[in-house]
C-alpha positions as CSV (number, residue, x, y, z in Angstrom):
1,X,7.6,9.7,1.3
2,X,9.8,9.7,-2.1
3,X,8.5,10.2,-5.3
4,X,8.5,6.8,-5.8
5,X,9.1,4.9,-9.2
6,X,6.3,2.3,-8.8
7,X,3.9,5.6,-8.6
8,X,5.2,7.5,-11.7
9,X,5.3,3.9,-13.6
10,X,3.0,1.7,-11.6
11,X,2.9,-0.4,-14.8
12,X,6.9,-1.1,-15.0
13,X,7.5,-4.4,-13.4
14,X,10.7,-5.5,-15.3
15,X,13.7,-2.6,-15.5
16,X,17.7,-2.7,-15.8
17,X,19.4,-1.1,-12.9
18,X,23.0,-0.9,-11.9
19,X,24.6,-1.8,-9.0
20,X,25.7,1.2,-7.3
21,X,26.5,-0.4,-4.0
22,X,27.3,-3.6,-2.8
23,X,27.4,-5.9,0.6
24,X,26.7,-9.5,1.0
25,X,23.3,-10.3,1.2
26,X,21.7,-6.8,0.2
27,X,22.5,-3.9,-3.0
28,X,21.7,-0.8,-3.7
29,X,19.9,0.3,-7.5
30,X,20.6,2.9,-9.6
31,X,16.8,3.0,-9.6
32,X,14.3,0.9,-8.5
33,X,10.2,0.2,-9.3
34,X,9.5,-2.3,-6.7
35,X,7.6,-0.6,-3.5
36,X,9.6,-0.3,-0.2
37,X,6.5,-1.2,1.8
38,X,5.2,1.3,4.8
39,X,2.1,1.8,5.8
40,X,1.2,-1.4,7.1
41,X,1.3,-2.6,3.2
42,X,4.5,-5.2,3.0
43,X,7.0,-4.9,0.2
44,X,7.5,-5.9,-3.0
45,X,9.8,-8.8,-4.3
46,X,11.4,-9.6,-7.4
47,X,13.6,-11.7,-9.1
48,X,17.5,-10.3,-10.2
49,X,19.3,-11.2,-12.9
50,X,22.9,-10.9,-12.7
51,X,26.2,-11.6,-14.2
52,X,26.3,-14.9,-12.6
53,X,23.2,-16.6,-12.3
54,X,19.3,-15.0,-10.8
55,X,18.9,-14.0,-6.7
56,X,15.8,-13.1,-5.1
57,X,15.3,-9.6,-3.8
58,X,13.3,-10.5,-0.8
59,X,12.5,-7.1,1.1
60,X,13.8,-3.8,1.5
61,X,15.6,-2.0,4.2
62,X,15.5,2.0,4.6
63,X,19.0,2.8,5.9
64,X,20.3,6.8,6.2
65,X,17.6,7.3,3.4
66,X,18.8,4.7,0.8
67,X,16.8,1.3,-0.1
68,X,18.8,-1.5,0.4
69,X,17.4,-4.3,-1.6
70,X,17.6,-7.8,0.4
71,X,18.6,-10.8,-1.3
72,X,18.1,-14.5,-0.7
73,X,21.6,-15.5,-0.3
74,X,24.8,-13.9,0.6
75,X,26.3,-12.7,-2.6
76,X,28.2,-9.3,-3.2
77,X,27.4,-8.3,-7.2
78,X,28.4,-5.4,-9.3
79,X,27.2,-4.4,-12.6
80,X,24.4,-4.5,-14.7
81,X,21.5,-6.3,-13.3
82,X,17.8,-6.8,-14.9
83,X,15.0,-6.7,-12.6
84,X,11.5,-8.2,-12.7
85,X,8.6,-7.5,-9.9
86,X,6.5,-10.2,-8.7
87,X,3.6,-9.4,-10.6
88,X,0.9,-11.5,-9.0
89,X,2.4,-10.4,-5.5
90,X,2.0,-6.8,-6.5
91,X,-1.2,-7.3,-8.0
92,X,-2.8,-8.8,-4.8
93,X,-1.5,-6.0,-3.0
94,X,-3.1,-3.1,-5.0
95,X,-6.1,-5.2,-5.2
96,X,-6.5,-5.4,-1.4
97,X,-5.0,-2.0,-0.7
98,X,-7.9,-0.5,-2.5
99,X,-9.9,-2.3,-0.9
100,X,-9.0,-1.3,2.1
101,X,-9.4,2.2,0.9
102,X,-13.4,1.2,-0.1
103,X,-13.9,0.2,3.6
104,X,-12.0,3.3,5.1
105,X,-14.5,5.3,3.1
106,X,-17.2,3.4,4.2
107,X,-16.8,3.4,7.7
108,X,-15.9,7.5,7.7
109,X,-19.3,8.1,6.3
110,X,-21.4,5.5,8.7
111,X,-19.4,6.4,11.8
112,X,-19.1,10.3,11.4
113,X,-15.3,10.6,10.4
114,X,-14.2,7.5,12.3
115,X,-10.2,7.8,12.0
116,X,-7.9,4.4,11.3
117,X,-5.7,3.4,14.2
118,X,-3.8,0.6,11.5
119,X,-3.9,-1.2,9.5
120,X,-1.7,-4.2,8.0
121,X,-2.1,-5.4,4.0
122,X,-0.5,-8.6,3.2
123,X,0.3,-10.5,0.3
124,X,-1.8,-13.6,0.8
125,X,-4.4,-10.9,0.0
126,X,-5.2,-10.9,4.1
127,X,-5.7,-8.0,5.6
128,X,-7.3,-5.7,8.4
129,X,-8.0,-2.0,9.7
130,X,-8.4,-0.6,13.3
131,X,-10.7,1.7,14.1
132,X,-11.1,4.8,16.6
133,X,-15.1,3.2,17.0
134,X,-15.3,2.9,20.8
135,X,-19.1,2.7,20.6
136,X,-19.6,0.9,17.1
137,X,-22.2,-1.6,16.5
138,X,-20.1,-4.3,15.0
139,X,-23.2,-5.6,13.4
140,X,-23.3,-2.2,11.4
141,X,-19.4,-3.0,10.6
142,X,-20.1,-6.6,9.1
143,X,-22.9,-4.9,6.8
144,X,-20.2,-3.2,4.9
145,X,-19.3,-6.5,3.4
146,X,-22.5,-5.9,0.7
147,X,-21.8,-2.0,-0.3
148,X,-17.5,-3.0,-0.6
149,X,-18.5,-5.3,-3.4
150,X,-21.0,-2.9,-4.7
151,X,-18.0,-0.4,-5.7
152,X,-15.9,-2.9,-6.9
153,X,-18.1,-4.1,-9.4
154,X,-19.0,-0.8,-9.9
155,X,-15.7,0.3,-12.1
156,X,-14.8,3.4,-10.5
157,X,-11.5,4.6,-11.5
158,X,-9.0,5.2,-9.2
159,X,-6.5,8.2,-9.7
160,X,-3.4,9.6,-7.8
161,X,-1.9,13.2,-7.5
162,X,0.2,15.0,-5.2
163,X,-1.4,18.1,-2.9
164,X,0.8,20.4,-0.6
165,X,1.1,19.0,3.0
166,X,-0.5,22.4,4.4
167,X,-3.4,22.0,2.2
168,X,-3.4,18.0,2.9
169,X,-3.8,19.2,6.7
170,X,-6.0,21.6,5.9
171,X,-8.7,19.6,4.3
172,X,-11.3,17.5,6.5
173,X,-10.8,14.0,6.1
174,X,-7.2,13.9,3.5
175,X,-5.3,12.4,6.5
176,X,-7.6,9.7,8.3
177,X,-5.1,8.1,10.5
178,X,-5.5,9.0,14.4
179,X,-1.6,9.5,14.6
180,X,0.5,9.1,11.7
181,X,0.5,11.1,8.8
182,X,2.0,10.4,5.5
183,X,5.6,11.8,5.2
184,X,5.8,14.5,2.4
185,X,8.1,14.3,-0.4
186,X,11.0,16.3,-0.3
187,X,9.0,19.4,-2.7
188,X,6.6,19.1,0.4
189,X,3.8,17.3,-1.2
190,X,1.7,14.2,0.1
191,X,-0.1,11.7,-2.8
192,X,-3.6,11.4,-2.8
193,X,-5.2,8.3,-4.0
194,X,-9.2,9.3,-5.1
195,X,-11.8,6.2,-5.7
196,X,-14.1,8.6,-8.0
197,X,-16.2,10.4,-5.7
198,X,-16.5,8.2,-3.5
199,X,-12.8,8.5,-1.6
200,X,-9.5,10.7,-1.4
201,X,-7.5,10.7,0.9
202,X,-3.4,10.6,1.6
203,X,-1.6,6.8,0.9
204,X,1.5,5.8,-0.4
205,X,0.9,2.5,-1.5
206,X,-0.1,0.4,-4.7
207,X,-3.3,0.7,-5.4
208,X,-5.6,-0.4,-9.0
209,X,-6.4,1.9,-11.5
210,X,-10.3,0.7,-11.5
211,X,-12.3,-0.4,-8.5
212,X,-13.1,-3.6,-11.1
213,X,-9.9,-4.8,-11.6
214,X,-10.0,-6.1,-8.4
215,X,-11.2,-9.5,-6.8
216,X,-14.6,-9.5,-4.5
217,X,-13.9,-9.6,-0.5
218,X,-14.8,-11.0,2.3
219,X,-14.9,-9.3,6.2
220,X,-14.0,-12.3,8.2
221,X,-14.0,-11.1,11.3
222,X,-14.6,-8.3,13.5
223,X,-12.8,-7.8,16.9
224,X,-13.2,-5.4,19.6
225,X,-9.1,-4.8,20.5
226,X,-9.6,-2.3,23.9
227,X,-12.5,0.3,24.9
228,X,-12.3,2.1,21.6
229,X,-10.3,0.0,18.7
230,X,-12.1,-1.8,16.2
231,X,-10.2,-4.4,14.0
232,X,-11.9,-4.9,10.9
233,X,-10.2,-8.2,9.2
234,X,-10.9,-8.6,5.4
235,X,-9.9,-10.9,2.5
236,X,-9.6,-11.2,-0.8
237,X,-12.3,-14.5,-2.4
């Protein structure tokens, strides 16, 4: 996990770049704020303004550790290009990606350290998160609709750091996925997102600066996927 741009400047949604490589359909930036995506969270997209005219970037492919940046049509460009992020996209992504977070945090403390199995963030501001639960009372699940919107209109800031990985590994309840850990950065590191002191743990995606900044939610469903999975679906209203 790089040291992103969109985490050192989460606020910088419009940027020049240059064109450092070129093939049709896809470049490569000198720099770049949008977020890759990972983590069941889906990219950024952005509009490009070129020499000739404005493409779309419209996702972003990791290939031999560069970010190619995908673009609506077939064009090979060079030069200077300006960018600007979808701002409404990546807002509803922070906003239900710290959401998610609220939920996680909930569900370690009611089920005794529960771990997350996956979890998938959209940008219609759908999303959901699996469980390790394999005896949970779902009814106990749905309750956590209440106390989500509780910390949301709460204002609890929401910061982000970077910890060692040995330390990250070291410390009860930094990684919470069953099976997948955050990739370091190459210093070794892992970012920690912490919801006051409510939550912190290890994520590398876009997430709010204040729990109040975001939107209420809404768990629409919850579905029993196998003996022990639990698949929490949530939205933003």
């Amino acid at each position: 996990m790089p040291h992103y741009l969109c985490h050192e400047q989460p606020d910088l949604l419009d940027f020049e770049a240059s064109v450092t490589a070129s093939r049709p359909g896809a470049v490569l930036l000198s720099r770049s704020a949008l977020h890759p995506g990972g983590g069941g969270q889906v990219c950024d997209t952005a509009g490009l303004t070129h020499a000739h005219g404005i493409a779309r970037i419209t996702g972003i492919a990791l290939e031999d550790g560069q970010y190619w940046h995908m673009l609506d049509a077939p064009l090979e460009l060079a030069g200077e290009v300006h960018v600007s992020i979808d701002a409404q996209r990546r807002s509803t992504l922070a906003q239900l990606h710290t959401a998610t977070h609220i939920l996680n945090a909930l569900v370690y403390q009611a089920f005794d350290g529960a771990l997350v199995t996956g979890a998938q963030i959209n940008a219609d501001g759908v999303g959901r998160m699996d469980f390790d639960l394999p005896d949970a009372d779902n009814d106990i699940l749905r309750s956590l609709e209440g106390p989500i919107n509780d910390v949301i209109r709460q204002g609890i800031d929401v910061r982000t750091y970077h910890v060692d990985l040995r330390d990250a590994q070291a410390t009860p309840g930094l990684i919470r996925s069953l099976s997948v850990a955050p990739p370091p950065t190459p210093d070794g590191t892992v970012r920690i997102v912490e919801i006051g002191e409510l939550d912190r743990q290890a994520c590398g995606g876009t997430h709010l600066s204040n729990t109040a900044q975001s939107r209420p939610v809404r768990l629409t469903k919850i579905e029993n996927k196998g003996r022990r999975n639990r698949r929490v679906r949530i939205e933003l209203v």
